[in-house]
C-alpha positions as CSV (number, residue, x, y, z in Angstrom):
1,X,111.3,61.3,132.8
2,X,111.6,59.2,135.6
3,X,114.9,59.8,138.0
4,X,115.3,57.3,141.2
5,X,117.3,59.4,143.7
6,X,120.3,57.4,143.8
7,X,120.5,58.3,139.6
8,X,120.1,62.0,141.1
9,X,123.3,61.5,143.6
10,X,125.3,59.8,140.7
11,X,124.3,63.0,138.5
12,X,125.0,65.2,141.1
13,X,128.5,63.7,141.6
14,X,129.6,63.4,138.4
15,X,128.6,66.7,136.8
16,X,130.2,69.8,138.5
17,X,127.4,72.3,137.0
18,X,124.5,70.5,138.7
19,X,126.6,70.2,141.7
20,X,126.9,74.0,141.8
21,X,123.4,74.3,141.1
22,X,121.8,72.0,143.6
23,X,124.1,73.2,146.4
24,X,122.9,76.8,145.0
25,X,119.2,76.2,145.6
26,X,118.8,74.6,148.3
27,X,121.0,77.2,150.0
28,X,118.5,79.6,148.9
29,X,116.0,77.3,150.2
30,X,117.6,77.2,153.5
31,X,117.7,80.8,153.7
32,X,114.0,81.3,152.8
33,X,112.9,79.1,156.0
34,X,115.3,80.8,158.2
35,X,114.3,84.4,156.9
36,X,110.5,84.1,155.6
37,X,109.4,81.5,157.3
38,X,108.9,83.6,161.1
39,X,106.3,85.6,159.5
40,X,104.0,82.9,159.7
41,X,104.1,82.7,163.9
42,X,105.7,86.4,164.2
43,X,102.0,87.5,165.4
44,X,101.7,84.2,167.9
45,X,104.9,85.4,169.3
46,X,104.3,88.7,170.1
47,X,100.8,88.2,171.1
48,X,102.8,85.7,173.7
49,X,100.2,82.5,172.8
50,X,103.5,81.0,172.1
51,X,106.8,81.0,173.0
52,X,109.4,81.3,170.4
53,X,111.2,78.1,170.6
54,X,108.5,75.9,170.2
55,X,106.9,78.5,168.0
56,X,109.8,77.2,165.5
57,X,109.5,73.9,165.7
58,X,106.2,74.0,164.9
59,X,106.9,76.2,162.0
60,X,109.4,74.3,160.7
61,X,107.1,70.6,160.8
62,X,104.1,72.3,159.4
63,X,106.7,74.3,156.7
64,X,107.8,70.6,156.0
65,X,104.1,69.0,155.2
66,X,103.2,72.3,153.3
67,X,105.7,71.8,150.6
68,X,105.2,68.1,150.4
69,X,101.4,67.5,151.2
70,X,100.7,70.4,148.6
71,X,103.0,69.6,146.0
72,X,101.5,66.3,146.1
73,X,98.1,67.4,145.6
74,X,98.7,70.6,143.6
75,X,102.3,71.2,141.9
76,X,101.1,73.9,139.8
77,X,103.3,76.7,141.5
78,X,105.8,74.7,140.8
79,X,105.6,74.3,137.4
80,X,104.8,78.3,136.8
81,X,108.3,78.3,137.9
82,X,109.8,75.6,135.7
83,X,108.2,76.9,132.6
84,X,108.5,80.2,133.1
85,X,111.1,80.7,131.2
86,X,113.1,79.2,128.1
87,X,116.8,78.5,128.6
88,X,116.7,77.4,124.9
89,X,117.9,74.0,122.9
90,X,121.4,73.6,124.5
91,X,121.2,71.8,127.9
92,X,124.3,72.5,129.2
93,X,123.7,76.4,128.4
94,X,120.4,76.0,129.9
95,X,122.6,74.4,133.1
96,X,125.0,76.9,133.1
97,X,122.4,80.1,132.7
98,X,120.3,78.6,135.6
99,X,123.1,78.7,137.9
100,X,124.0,82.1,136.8
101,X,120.6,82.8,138.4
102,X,120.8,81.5,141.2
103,X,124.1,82.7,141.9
104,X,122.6,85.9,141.3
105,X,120.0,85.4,144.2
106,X,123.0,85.2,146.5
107,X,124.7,88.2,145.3
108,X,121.9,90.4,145.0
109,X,120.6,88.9,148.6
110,X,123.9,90.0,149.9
111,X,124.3,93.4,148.6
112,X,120.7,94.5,149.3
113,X,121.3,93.6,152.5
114,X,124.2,96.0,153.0
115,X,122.8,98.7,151.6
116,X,119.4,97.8,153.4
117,X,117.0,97.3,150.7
118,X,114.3,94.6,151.6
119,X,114.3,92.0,149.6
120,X,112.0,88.9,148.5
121,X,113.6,85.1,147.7
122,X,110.2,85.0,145.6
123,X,110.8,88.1,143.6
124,X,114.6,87.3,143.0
125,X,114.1,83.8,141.8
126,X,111.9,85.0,139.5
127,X,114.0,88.2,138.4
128,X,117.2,85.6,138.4
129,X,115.4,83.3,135.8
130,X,114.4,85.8,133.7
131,X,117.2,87.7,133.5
132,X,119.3,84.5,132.6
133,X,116.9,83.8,129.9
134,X,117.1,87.3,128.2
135,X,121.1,86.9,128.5
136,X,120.9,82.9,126.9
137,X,118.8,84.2,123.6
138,X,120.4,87.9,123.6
139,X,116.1,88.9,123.6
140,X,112.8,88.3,125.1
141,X,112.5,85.4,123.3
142,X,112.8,83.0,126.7
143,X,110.3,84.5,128.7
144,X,107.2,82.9,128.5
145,X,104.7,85.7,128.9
146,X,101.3,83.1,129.8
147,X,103.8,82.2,132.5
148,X,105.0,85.6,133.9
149,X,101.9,87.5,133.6
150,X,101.1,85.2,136.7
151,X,103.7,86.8,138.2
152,X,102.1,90.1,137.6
153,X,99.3,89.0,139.3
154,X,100.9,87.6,142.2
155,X,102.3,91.6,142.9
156,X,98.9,92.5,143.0
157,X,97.2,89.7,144.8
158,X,99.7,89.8,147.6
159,X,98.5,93.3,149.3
160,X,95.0,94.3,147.3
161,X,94.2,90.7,148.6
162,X,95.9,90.3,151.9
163,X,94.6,93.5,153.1
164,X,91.2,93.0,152.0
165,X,91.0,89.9,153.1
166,X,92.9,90.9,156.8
167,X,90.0,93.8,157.1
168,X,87.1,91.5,156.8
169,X,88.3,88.9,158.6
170,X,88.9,91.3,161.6
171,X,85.8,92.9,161.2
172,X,83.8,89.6,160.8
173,X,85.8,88.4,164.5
174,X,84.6,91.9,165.9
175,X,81.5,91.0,165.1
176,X,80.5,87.3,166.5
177,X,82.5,88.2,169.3
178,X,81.2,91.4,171.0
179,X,78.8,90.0,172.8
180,X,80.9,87.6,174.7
181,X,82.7,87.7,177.9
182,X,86.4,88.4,176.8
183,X,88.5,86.3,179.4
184,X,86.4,83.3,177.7
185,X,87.7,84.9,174.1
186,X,91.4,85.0,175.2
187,X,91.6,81.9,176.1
188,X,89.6,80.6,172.8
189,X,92.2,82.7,170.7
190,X,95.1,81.9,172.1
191,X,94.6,78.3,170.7
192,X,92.7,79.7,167.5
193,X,96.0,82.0,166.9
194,X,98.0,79.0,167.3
195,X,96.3,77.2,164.5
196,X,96.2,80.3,162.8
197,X,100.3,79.4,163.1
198,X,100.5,76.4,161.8
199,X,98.1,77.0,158.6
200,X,100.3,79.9,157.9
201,X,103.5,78.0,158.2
202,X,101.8,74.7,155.9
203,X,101.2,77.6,153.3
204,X,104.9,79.4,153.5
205,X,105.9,75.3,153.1
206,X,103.4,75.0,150.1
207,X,104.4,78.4,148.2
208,X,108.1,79.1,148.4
209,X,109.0,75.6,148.9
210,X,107.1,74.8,145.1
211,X,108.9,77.5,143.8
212,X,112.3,76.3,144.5
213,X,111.2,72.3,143.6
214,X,110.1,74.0,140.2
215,X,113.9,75.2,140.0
216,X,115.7,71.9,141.2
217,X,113.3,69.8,138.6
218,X,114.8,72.5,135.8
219,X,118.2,71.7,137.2
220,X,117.6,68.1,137.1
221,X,115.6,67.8,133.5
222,X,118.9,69.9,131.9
223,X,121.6,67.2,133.2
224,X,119.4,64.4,131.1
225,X,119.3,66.3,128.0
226,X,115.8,67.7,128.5
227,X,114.8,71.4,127.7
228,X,111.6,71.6,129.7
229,X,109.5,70.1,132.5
230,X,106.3,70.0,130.9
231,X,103.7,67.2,131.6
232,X,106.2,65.6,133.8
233,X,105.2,64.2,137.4
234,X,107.6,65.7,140.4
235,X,109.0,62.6,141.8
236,X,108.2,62.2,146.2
237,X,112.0,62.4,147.0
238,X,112.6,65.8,145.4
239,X,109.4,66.9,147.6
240,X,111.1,65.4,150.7
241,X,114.9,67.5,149.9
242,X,113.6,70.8,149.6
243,X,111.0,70.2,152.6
244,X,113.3,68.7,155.1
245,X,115.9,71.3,153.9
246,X,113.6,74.2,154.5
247,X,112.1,72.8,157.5
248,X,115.7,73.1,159.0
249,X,116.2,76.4,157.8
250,X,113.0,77.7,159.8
251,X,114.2,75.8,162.8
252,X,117.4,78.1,162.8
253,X,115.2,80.7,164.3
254,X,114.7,84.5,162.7
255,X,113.9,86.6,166.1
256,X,114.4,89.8,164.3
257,X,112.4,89.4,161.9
258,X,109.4,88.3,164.4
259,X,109.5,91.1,166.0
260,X,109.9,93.6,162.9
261,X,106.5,91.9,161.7
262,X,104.9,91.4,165.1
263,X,105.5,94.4,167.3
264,X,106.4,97.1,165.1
265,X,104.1,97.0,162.2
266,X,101.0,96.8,164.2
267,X,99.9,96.3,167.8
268,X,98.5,93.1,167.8
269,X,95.6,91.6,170.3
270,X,95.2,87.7,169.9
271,X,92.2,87.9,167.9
272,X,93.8,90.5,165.5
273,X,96.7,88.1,165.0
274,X,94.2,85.2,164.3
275,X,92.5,87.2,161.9
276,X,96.0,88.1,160.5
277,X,96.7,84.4,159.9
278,X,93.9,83.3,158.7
279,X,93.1,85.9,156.2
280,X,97.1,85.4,155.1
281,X,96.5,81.4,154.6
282,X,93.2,81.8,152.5
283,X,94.7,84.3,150.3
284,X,98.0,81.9,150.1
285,X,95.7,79.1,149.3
286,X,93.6,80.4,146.8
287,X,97.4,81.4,145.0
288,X,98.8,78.2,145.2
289,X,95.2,76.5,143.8
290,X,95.6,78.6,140.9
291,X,99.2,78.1,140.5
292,X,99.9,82.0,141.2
293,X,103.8,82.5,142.8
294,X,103.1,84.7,145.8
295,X,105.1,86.6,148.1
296,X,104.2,84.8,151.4
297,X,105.6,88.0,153.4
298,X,103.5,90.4,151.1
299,X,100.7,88.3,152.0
300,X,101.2,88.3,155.7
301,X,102.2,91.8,155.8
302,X,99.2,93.0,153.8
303,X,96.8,90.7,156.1
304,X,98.3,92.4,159.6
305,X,98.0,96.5,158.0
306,X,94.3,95.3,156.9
307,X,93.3,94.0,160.3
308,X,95.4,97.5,161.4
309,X,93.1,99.3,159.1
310,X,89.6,97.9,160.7
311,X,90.9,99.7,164.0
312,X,91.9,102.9,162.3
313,X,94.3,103.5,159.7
314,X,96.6,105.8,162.0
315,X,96.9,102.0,163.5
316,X,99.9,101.4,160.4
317,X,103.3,101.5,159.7
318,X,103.4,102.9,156.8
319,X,107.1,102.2,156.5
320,X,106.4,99.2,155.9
321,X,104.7,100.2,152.6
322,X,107.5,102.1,151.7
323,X,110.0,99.0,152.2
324,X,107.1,96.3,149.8
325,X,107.4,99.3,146.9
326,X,111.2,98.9,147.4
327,X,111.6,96.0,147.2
328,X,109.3,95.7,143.6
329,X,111.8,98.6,142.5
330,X,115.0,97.4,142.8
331,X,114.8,93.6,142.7
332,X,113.3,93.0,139.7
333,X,115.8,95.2,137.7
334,X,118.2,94.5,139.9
335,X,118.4,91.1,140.5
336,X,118.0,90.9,136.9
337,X,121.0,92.4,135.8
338,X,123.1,91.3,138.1
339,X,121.6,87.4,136.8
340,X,122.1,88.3,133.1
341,X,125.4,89.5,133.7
342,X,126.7,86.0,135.8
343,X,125.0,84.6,132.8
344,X,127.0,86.4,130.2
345,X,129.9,85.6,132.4
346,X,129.4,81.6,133.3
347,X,128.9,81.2,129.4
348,X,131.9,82.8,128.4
349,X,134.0,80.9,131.1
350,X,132.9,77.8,130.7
């Protein structure tokens, strides 16, 4: 399947489902670079190597080449997420039941956010999907367990591995370095931490902005009659959309959430942030290589409590624990329902 991107507008003008669908995710997308996206230079901030406004810009170019450099050389995220589940025979269904899930992203964004309960776009997309799919067959037919059990993994990956990976990275910094003069150090890390930046921002671009292509490419495959997206080549265009789209979305800012992450997590010197970053990026990396969906703020979060940890574990805010088991407790079931109940809804309206 091979779709120009002026066949994509005529699709997208002429079939009001897909409409709703495309404006849908790339909402979502929006969202995810204004709200995930200032993890990845929350510890540059507060460790003032940067200032914030530049700080987003850069964020938001290196978001950009994450998702399309890596998509280019590795869509495999993406396609966890496009055949993760099974929407079934029926196209327009399928159509309908995938914007029942992402619909369900917005209301279950919405409500968690009123009644504070943190949330994750990564988590929800996946929850919205699969609880579309159960709601398409009436079973468990349309999940695709080789798929999801990736998923599983993911949970794990993104704090055993992230604070692992922070903790040794720290250590391994404390190490080389103690013998050296620490006004030389500062400056060096100042510039490492801002590099540390921009690899965590290429990754953000290179793990939630796959995970949203994968969704678009469903969207798109259903409006031409096609139940999957297997074997088929993302085209360059749909890699520029979701890109430039998220890239803006970071641009918009997220002060808040840098300093929620930054300063009151852990107190952060610049080679602690550095170690953060860098631990964060392998670990997203090594996901994205092996196709694993990720939470990027798991990651990050986990990375800056395991460099906490290598000081002393007093060194933690162990709130912010509390809010990652959260938000594994109520958005998978709840995102879940609330997407197979749209579902059962859009099908019975339309």
């Amino acid at each position: 399947m091979d779709i120009p991107f002026s066949y994509f507008l005529q699709q997208v003008f002429s079939t009001p489902v897909l409409t709703i669908s495309v404006l849908l995710t790339l909402g979502v997308i929006f969202v995810n670079g204004w709200t995930d996206a200032p993890n990845a230079i929350a510890t540059c901030i507060t460790t003032r190597c940067m200032r914030p406004r530049p700080a987003i810009i850069m964020s938001a170019i290196f978001n950009f080449l994450g998702v399309l450099i890596m998509t280019k050389i590795n869509a495999s995220v993406a396609s966890t997420i496009s055949n993760m589940v099974d929407f079934g025979s029926d196209t327009e269904t399928a159509l309908l039941a995938l914007s029942a899930a992402l619909f369900s992203i917005v209301v279950y964004s919405t409500a968690a956010s009123h009644f504070g309960i943190p949330t994750s776009e990564s988590h929800s997309l996946i929850a919205g999907l699969t609880g579309a799919a159960i709601a398409t067959h009436g079973n468990l037919a349309g999940v695709n367990g080789a798929e999801w059990i990736k998923v599983i993994y993911g949970l794990f990956l993104s704090i055993l591995l992230g604070f692992a990976a922070g903790y040794i990275a720290c250590r391994a910094v404390i190490a080389i370095c103690r013998r050296m003069d620490r006004r030389k150090t500062g400056r060096f890390f100042t510039y490492a931490q801002m590099a540390g930046a921009a690899a965590m921002s290429f990754m953000h671009g290179a793990q939630d902005g796959q995970k949203f292509i994968g969704v678009l490419f469903l969207g798109i495959a259903f409006a031409n009659g096609e139940t999957s997206v297997h074997g088929v080549l993302i085209p360059v265009w749909l890699m520029l959309l979701c890109s430039v789209v998220m890239g803006a979305g970071t641009s918009v800012g997220g002060e808040k959430i840098i300093r929620s992450v930054g300063m009151d997590m852990v107190k952060l010197e610049k080679y602690q942030g550095f170690s953060a970053d860098i631990a964060a990026s392998l670990c997203l990396l090594l996901s994205s290589l092996f196709g694993i969906p990720v939470s990027t703020t798991h990651t990050k979060t986990s990375a800056i409590m395991g460099v906490g940890a290598s000081r002393r574990l007093s060194a933690i805010n162990f709130s912010v624990v509390r809010d990652m088991m959260l938000t594994w407790i109520f958005t998978f079931p709840g995102c879940g329902l609330i997407s197979f109940i749209m579902a059962k809804v859009f099908l019975a309206i339309f």
